[in-house]
N, C-alpha and C positions, 0 to 999 in steps of 0.2 A: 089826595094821594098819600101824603104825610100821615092821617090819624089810619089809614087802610093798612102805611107798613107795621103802624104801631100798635092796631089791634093782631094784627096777622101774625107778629111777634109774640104776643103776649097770650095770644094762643097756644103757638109753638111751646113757649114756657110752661104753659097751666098744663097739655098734655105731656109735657115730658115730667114735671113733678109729680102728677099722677100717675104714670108708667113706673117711675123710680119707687113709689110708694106699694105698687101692686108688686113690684120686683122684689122690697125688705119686706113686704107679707108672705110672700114664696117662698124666701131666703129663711126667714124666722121659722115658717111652717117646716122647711124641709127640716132644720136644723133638730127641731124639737120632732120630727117622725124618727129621725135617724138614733138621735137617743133613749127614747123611750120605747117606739114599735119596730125599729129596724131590725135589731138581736133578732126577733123570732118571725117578720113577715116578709125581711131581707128588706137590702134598701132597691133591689128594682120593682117589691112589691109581688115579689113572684111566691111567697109562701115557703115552706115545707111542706113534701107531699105527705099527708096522714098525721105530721104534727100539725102546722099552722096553716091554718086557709092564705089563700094568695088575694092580693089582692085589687089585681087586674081586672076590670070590666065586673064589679059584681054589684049587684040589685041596691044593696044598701047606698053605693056612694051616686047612685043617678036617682034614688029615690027620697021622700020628703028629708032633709038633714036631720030630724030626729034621730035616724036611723044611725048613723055614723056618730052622731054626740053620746046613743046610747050605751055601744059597744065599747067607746071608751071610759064611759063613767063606769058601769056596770062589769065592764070585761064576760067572761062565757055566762055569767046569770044573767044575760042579756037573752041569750037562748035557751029558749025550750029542752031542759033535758030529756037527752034522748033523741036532739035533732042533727047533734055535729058530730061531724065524722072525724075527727081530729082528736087524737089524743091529748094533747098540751091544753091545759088551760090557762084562759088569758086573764091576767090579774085583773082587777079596779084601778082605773087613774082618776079617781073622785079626788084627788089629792090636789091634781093639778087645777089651778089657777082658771075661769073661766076664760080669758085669752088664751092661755094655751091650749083648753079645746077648743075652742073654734079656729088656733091656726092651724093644729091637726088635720082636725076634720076636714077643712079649704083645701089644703094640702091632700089628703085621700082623694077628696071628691072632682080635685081637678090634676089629677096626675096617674098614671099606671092607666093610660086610658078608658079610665071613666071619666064623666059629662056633665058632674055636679053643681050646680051654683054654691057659691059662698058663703060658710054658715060665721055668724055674729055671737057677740058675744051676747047678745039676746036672744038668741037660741038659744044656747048652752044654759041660759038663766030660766029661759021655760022647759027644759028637758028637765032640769032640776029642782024645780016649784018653786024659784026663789020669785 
């Protein structure tokens, strides 16, 4: 009974330091949207209509993470000119740190209800040929 309350515990423990760790990957990820894409995609993600696309429930963040690591390195030469409807163009954050896209990205892909899984900082390192 004694080694059942001491595994059960130590359970308890290993899932709450994993909770606390996915909570400062959320915390960091929102931190760094709010400074670098909040200004122009708002921070509920809701966009400008005709300046900035919103970005609530859109293709890129439920589909392969390429797609979201790309918009942020590349910013609008990500697309197709000629295909966005939005005046504003969004700069390059090729500058940023391979951690800070992928806490980005995690952060799009799992907030503003979209459905994305979690991109790596090994994604972000094959998006960019490294």
């Amino acid at each position: 009974m004694g080694l059942w309350k001491t595994s059960a515990a130590c359970g308890c423990i290993i899932i709450a330091v994993q909770s606390a760790a996915v909570a400062d990957v959320g915390l960091k990820g929102k931190q760094l949207y709010d400074s670098y894409c909040g200004s122009c995609h708002q921070m509920d993600g809701g966009g400008v209509p005709m300046m900035q696309p919103e970005l609530i429930e859109i293709d890129r963040a439920r589909d392969p993470v390429g797609g979201v690591i790309e918009m942020i390195l590349k910013g609008s030469a990500a697309i197709e000119p000629g295909l966005s409807d939005f005046a504003n163009e969004m700069p390059s954050f090729d500058y940023l740190s391979n951690d800070e896209i992928a806490q980005i990205a995690t952060y799009v892909r799992s907030n503003f209800d979209n459905i994305g899984k979690a991109v790596t900082v090994a994604d972000v390192k094959k998006q960019r040929g490294e």
